[in-house]
C-alpha positions in Angstrom: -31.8 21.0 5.9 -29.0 23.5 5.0 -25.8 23.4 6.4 -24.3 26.9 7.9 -20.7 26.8 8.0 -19.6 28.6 11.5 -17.2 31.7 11.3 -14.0 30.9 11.4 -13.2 33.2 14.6 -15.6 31.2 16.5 -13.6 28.2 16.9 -16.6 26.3 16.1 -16.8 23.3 12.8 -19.5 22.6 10.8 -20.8 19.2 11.2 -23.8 17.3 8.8 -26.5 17.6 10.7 -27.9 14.0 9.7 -24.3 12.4 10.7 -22.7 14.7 13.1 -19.5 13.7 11.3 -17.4 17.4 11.1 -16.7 18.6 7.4 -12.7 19.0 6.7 -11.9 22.3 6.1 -9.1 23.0 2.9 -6.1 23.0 4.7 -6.9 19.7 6.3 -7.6 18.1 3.0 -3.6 19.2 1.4 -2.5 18.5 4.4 -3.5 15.1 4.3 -2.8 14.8 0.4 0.9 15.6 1.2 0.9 13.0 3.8 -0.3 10.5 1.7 1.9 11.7 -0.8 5.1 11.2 1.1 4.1 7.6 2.6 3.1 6.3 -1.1 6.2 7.8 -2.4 8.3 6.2 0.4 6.2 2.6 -0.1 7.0 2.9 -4.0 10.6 3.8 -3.9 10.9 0.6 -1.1 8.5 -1.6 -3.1 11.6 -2.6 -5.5 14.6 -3.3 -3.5 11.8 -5.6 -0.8 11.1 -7.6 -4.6 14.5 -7.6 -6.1 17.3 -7.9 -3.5 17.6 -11.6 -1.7 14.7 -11.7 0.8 15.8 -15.1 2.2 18.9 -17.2 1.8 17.8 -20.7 3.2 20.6 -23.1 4.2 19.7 -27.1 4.2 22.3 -29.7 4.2 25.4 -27.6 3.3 23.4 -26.5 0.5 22.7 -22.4 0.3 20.2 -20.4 -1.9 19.2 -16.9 -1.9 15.9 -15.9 -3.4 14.2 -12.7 -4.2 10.0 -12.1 -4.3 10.1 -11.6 -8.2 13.3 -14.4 -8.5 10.8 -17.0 -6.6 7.9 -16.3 -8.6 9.5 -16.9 -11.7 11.1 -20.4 -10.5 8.1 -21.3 -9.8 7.1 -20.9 -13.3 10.1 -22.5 -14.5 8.5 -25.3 -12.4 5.7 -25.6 -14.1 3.7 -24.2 -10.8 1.7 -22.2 -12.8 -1.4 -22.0 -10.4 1.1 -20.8 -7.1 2.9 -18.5 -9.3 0.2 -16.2 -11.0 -0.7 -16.2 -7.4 2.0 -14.7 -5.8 2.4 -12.8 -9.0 -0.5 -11.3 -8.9 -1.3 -10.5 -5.1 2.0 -10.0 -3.8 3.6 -8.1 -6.5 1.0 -6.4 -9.3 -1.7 -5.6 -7.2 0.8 -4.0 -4.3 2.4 -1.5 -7.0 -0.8 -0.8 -8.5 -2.4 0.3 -5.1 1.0 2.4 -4.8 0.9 4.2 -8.3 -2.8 5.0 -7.8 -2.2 6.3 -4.6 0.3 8.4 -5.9 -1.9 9.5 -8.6 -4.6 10.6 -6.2 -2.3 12.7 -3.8 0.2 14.3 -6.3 -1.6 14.7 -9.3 -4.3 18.2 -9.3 -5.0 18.2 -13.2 -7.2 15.1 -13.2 -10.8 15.4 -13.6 -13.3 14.6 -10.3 -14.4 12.1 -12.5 -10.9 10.2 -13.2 -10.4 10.9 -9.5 -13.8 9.0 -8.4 -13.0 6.1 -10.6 -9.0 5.8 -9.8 -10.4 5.8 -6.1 -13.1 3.2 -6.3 -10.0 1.3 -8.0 -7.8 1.4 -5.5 -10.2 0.6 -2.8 -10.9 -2.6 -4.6 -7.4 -3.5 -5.3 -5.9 -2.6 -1.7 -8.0 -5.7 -0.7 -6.4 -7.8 -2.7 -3.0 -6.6 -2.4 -1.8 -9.6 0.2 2.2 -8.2 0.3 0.8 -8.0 4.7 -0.4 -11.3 4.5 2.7 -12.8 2.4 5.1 -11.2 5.5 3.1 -13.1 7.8 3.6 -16.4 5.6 7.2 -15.5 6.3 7.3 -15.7 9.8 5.2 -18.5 10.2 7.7 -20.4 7.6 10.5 -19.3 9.9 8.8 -20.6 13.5 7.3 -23.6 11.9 10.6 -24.9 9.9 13.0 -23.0 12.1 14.6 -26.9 13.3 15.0 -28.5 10.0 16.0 -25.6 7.7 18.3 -22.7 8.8 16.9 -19.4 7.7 18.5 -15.4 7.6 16.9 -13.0 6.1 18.1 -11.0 3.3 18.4 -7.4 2.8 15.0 -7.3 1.1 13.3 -8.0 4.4 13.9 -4.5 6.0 12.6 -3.0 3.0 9.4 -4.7 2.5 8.5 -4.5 6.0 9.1 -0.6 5.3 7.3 -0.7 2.3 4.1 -2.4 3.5 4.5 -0.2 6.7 4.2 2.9 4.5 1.8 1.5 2.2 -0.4 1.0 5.1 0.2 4.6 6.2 -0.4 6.2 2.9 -4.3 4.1 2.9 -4.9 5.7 5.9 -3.7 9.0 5.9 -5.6 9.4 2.4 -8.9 11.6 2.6 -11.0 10.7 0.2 -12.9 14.1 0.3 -10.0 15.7 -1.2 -11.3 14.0 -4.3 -14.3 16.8 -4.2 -12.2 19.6 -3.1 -11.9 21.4 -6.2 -15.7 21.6 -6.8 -16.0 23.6 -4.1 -14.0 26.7 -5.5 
């Protein structure tokens, strides 16, 4: 069947008539490329202070210690915890940035071919499924209830920015329209 798209004076959107689902008109589609933009831009710039600066200074038996995401994965490397490292490495720092770049790269970047787009979209799909930096703040609060008696914890600057940062980063997934990918083909 062939779809009419309805004047724009009549108040009226075109919808698939298989679907019902209503087609995005242009505006809609930068708007929500800006949007995504913005939050992906906010996640990234967050992304390194919430691994870098101390997210946790435990206190046991007099005995302090401050630790950052990236500062713990690599002692536990120096620890010969290979297995727990590449781990936390992986989902919890890689994969997190490299949803965040491609992000990026979708909303901001116009001279990429449909084709780059499709591919950098499919990729980041995949990999925002693996990115576990939500999951890993969970891990943090159920550390904190579960040792909260035998171990005192405070929470380090990093905290406040990786809540931000997977906040944004969560935004930025969901504001993305993936149509915008096919916008250009249509001028």
């Amino acid at each position: 069947m062939i779809h009419q798209v309805p004047n724009v004076n009549d108040n009226q959107r075109a919808s698939c008539t298989r679907c019902g689902s209503t087609f995005a008109r242009k505006g809609r589609l930068a708007q929500s490329a800006s949007r995504t933009a913005a939050a992906a831009l906010g996640a990234f710039v967050l992304f390194w202070p919430a691994i870098l600066l101390p997210i946790l200074e435990i206190e046991q038996l007099g005995l302090k210690s401050k630790s950052s995401l990236l500062t713990g994965t690599l002692d536990l490397f120096y620890h010969r915890n290979y297995f727990v490292g590449t781990v936390v490495f992986l989902f919890s720092i890689i994969l997190p940035l490299t949803k965040i770049v491609l992000l990026l790269e979708l909303s901001l970047l116009e001279m990429l071919h449909r084709r780059h787009k499709a591919f950098t979209l499919r990729l980041m799909e995949h990999l925002g499924k693996w990115s576990m930096m939500d999951v890993m703040l969970l891990a943090f609060l159920v550390m904190l209830v579960k040792l909260g008696d035998m171990v005192e914890f405070h929470f380090g600057p990093a905290i406040i920015a990786f809540v931000f940062c997977v906040a944004m980063s969560m935004i930025a997934s969901m504001s993305f329209d993936s149509h915008a990918i096919w916008e250009e083909s249509s001028e």
